[in-house]
Structure formats: structure tokens, C-alpha cells
C-alpha positions as a Markdown table, in Angstrom:
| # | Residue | x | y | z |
|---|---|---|---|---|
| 1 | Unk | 0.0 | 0.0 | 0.0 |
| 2 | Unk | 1.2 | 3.2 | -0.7 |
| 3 | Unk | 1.9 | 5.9 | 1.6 |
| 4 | Unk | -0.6 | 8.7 | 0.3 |
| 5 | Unk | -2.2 | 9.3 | -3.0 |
| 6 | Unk | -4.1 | 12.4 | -4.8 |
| 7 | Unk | -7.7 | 11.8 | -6.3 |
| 8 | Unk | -10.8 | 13.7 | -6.5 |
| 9 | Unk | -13.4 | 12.9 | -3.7 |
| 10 | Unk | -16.3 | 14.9 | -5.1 |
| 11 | Unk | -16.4 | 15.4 | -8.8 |
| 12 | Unk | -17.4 | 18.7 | -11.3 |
| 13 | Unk | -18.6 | 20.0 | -14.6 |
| 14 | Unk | -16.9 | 22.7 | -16.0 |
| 15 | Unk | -17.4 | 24.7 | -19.5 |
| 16 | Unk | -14.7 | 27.0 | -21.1 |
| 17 | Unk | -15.4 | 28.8 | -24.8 |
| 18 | Unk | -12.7 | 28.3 | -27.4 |
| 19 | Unk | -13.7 | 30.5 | -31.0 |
| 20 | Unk | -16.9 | 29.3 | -29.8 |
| 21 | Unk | -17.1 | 25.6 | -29.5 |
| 22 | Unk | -18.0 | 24.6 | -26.0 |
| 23 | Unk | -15.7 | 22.5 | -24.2 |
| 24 | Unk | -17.5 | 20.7 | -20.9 |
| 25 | Unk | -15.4 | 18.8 | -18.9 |
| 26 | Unk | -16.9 | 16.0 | -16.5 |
| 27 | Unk | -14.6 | 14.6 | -14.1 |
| 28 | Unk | -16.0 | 11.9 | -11.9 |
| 29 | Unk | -13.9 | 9.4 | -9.1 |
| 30 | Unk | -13.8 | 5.8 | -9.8 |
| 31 | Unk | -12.6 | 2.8 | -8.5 |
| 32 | Unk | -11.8 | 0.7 | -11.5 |
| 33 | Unk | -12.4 | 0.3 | -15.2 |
| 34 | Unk | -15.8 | -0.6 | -15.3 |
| 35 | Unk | -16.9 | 2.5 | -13.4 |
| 36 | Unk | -14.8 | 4.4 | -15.6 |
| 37 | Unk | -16.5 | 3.3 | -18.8 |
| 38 | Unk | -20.0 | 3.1 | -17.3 |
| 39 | Unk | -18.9 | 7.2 | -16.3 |
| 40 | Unk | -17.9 | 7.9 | -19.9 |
| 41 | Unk | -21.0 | 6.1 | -21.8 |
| 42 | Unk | -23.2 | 8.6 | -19.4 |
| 43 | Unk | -21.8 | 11.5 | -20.5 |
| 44 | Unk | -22.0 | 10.0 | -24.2 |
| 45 | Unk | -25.4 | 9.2 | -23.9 |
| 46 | Unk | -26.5 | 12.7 | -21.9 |
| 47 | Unk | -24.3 | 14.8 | -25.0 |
| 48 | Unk | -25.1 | 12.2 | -27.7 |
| 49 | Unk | -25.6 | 15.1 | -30.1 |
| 50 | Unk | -22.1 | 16.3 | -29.7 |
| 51 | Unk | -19.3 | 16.4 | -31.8 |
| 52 | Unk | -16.8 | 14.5 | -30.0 |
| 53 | Unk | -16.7 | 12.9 | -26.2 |
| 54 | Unk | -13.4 | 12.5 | -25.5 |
| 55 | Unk | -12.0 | 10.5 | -22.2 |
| 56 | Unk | -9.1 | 10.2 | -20.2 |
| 57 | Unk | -8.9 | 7.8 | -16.9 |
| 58 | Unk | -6.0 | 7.0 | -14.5 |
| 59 | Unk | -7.3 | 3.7 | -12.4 |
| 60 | Unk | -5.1 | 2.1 | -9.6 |
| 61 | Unk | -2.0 | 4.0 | -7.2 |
| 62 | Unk | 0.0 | 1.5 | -8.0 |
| 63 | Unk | 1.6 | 0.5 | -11.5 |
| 64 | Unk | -1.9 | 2.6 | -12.3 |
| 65 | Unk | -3.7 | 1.9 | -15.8 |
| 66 | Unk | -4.0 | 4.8 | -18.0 |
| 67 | Unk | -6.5 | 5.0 | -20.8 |
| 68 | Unk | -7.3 | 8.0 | -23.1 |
| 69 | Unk | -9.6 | 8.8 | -26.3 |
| 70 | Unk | -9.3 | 11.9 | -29.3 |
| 71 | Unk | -12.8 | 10.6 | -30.3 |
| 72 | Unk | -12.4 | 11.6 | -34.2 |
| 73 | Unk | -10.6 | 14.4 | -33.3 |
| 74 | Unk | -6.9 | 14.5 | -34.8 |
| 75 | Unk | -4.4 | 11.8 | -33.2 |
| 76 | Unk | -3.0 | 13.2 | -30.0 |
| 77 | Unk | -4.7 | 16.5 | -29.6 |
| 78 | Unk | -7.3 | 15.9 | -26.9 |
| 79 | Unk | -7.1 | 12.3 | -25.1 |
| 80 | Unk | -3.4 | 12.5 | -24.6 |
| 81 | Unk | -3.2 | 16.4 | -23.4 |
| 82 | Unk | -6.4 | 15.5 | -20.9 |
| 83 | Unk | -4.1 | 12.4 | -19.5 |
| 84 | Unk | -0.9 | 14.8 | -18.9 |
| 85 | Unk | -2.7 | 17.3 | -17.1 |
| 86 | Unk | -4.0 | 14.4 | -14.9 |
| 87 | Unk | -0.8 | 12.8 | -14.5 |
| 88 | Unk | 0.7 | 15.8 | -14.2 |
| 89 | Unk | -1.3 | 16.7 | -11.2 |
| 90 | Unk | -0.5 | 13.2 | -9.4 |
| 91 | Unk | -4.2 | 12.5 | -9.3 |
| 92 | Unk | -5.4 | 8.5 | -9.9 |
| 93 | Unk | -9.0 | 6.3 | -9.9 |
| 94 | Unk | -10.2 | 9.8 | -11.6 |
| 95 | Unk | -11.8 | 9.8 | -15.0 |
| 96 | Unk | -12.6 | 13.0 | -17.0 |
| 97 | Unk | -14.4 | 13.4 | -20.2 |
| 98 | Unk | -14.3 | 16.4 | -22.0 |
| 99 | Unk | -17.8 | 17.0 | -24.7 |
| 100 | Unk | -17.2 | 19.8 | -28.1 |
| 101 | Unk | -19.9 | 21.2 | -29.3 |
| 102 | Unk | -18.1 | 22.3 | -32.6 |
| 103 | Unk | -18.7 | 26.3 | -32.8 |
| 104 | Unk | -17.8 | 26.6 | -36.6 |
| 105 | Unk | -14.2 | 27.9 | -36.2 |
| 106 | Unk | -11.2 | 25.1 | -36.6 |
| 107 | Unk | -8.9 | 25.6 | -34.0 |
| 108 | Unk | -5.6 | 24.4 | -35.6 |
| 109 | Unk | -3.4 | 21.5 | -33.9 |
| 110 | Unk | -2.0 | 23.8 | -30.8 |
| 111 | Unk | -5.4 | 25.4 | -30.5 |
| 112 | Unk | -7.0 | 22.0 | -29.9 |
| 113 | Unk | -4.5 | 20.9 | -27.3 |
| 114 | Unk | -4.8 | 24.2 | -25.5 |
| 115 | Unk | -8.8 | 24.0 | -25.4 |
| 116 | Unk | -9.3 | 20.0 | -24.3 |
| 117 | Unk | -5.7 | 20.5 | -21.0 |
| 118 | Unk | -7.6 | 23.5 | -20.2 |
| 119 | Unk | -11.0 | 22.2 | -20.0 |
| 120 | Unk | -9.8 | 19.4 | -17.6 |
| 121 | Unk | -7.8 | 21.9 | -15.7 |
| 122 | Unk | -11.0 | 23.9 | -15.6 |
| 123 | Unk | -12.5 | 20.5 | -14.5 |
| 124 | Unk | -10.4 | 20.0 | -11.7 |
| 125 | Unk | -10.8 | 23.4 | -10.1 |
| 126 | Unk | -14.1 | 22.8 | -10.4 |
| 127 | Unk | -13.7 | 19.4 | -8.1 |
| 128 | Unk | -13.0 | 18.7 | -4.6 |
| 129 | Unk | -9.5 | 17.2 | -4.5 |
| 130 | Unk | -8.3 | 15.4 | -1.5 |
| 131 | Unk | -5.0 | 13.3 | -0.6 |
| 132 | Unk | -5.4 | 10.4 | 0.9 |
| 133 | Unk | -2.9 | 9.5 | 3.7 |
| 134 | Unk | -2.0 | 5.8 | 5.1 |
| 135 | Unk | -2.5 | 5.7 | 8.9 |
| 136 | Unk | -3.0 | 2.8 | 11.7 |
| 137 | Unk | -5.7 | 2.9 | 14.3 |
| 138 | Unk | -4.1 | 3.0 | 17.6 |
| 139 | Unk | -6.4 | 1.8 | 20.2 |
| 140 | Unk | -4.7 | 3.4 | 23.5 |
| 141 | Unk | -5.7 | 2.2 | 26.9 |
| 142 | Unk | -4.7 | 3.7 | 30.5 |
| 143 | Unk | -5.0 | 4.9 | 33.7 |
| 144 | Unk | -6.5 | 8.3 | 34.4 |
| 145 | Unk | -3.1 | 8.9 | 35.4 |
| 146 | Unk | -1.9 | 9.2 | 32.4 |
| 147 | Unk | -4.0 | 10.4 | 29.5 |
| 148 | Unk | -3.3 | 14.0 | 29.9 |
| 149 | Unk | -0.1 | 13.5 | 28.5 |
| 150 | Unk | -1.3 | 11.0 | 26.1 |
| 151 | Unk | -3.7 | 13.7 | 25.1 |
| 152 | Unk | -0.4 | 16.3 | 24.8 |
| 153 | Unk | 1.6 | 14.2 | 22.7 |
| 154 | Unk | -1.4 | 13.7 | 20.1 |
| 155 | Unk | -1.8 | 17.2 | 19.9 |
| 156 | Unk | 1.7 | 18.0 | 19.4 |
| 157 | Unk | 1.2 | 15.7 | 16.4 |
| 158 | Unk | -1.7 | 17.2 | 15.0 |
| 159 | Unk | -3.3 | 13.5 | 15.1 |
| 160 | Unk | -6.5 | 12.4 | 14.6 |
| 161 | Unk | -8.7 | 11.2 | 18.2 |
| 162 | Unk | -11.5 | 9.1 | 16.8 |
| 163 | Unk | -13.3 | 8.3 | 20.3 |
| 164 | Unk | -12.1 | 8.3 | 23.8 |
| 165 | Unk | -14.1 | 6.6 | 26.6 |
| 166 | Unk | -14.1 | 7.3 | 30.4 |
| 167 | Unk | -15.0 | 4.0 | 32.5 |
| 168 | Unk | -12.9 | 2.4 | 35.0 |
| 169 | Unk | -10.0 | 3.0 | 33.0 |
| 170 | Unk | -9.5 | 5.0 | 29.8 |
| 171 | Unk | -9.3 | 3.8 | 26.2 |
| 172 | Unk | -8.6 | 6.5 | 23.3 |
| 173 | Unk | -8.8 | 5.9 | 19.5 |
| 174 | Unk | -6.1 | 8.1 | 17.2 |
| 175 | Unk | -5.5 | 7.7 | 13.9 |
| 176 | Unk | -1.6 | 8.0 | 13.0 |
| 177 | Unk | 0.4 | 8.3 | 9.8 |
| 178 | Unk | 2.3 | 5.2 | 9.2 |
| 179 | Unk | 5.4 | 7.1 | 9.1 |
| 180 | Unk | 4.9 | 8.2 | 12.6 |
| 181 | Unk | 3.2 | 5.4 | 14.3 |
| 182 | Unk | 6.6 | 3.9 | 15.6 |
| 183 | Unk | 7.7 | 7.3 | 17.3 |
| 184 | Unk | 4.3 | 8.3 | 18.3 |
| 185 | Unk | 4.4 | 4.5 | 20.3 |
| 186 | Unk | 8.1 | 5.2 | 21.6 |
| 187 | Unk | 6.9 | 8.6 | 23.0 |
| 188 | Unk | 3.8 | 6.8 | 24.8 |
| 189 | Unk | 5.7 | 4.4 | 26.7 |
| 190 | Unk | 8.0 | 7.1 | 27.9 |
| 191 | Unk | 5.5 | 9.3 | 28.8 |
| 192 | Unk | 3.5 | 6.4 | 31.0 |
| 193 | Unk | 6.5 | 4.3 | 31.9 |
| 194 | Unk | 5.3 | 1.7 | 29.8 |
| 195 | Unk | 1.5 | 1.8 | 31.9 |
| 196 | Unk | -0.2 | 2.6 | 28.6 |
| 197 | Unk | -1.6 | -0.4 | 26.4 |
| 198 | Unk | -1.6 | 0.2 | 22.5 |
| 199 | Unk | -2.8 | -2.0 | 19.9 |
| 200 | Unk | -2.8 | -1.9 | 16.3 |
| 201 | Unk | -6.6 | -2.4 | 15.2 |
| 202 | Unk | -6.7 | -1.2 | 11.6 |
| 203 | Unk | -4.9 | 0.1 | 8.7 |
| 204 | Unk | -6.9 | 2.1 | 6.4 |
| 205 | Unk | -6.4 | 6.2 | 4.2 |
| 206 | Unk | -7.7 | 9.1 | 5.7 |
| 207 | Unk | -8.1 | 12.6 | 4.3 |
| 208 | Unk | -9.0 | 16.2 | 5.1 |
| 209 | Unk | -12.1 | 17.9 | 3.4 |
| 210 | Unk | -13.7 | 21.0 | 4.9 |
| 211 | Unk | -12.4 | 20.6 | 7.8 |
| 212 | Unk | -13.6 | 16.3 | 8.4 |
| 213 | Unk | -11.8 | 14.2 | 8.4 |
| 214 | Unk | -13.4 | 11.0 | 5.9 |
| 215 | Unk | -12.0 | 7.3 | 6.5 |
| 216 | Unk | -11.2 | 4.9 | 3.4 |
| 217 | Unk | -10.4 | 1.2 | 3.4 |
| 218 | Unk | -8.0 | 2.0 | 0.5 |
């Protein structure tokens, strides 16, 4: 599993104007190929009397498949540009499709590549993008003794407290970047003298959006 990843967690539609042909861009999040097409024959079907629906999709984090379409436009002036700019942006399980509405004026090879990147960047700014970040469920168990400082160390950390109960005892949930779990654990049992009980319980991405913090399984 890899450490973090960029995709887009709530998707857009954006329009830009080139010599007047409309170029609406779609951009949707998927989690494989199917969903991908399934988004793309949609967008067909809801501009079937457009002049071109051209794709581009990015599936996987790892070793990720990348698949793009020009749609009768001329060989490599819209799929390919609209799969840079999403590569470019480190952004993956995305698809995009821009739709042309042909506006009478020919836009020329550069002018073509210009329009369809800047619909998808249009696209993308129209999106909610998010990065989603590897981190263990810690599962933190202790005296009353001791949570204060518990409590102090997470904060110093910026980390994540998913629930904390008060019984006889006290058990607290934080969410940790991989890459800091190990400290974070060494810094616990020096700050209880070892008192403190922690236990791995998950593994799962987390991300920031508006200020919430939304749990993945991958």
C-alpha cells in the first residue's frame, strides 16, 4: 500500500469557450475500469448530439492503468493532453471526459490541445480534490493517570482522536500516519512508563475535506 495518493473525492462540470465551441469537462472518481466506462457512456449518452466525447482515466495507485480517447478528433490533440494534465497533477482512480460542441471555427493543432488541457484543468478546479494519507488505528488504553499526556503528545502531532471513553479505566482511538506510528508509540511508553496499552486495530487512508476528516479502506 502506498503511503498517500491524490484523487478527487467529489467530482465537477466545467465549460470554457474556445472560438466558440463549448468545451464541458466531466470529471468523476472511480474505483476501476468498469466504473470508468460506465462514467464515460453517461456522459455520451447525456451529450449524444455532440461532436466529440473524449476521455481520459487514470485507475489504480500502483503500477496505475491509464486509458485516453481523441474521439475523431486528430491523433493526439485531446485524449493524450487531458491524461498529462492528470498525471501531471499526481491525481489517480479519476476519469474525465471532455464533450465539443463544434462552434464553426477550426482551431488548428496547438489550438486543440490548448482548449481540451484547459477544459480538464477547468474541470479539476471545479472538483474537490483530497489526498489520501496511510495511517494505523491506535487503540490506547490507561490509567486516568496518564491520559493528559497521552492527550499532549497527540496534539503535538496534529493527530487524529477518533473516540475516547471514560470507564474504570480510559481507552482513546487516534488515527496515525504510518510514518509516525513507531515514534508516536516510543513517545507513549515514555511518557506512561510503559503503563499505557496500544494496539494496532486497523490500517486504512484518511483525508481532510472542509475541515472532516473521511476514513477509506483504501
Amino acid at each position: 500500500m502506498v503511503e498517500s495518493y491524490r484523487t478527487v473525492y467529489m467530482g465537477g462540470e466545467e465549460e470554457i469557450i474556445e472560438k466558440k465551441s463549448r468545451f464541458i469537462a466531466a470529471v468523476e472518481h472511480v474505483e476501476s475500469e468498469e466504473e470508468a466506462v460506465s462514467f464515460i457512456e453517461a456522459v455520451r449518452k447525456k451529450h449524444w448530439n455532440a461532436t466529440h466525447n473524449c476521455f481520459a482515466y487514470i485507475i489504480g495507485n500502483r503500477q496505475p492503468l491509464m486509458r485516453c480517447s481523441d474521439d475523431g478528433e486528430p491523433s493526439g490533440t485531446a485524449g493524450r493532453p487531458m491524461l498529462d494534465v492528470l498525471a501531471g497533477a499526481g491525481l489517480c482512480n479519476i476519469v474525465v471526459v471532455v464533450t465539443r460542441y463544434f462552434g464553426g471555427t477550426l482551431l488548428g493543432t496547438g489550438g486543440l490541445v490548448r482548449a481540451y488541457s484547459g477544459a480538464v484543468k477547468a474541470g479539476l478546479e471545479g472538483s474537490m480534490l483530497i489526498t489520501r494519507k496511510l495511517a494505523k488505528k491506535l487503540e490506547i488504553s490507561c490509567d486516568y493517570t496518564w491520559i493528559g499526556k497521552i492527550q499532549y503528545l497527540a496534539a503535538q502531532m496534529n493527530l487524529r482522536t477518533l473516540d475516547t471513553e471514560y470507564s474504570d479505566a480510559v481507552k482513546t482511538v487516534l488515527l496515525v500516519p504510518v510514518q509516525e506510528s513507531g515514534r508516536f508509540q516510543k513517545q507513549v511508553a515514555e511518557a506512561t512508563n510503559g503503563q499505557a496499552a496500544v494496539s494496532e486495530t486497523a490500517q486504512l487512508y484518511y483525508a481532510e475535506a472542509d475541515g472532516e476528516c473521511l476514513l477509506f479502506d483504501h
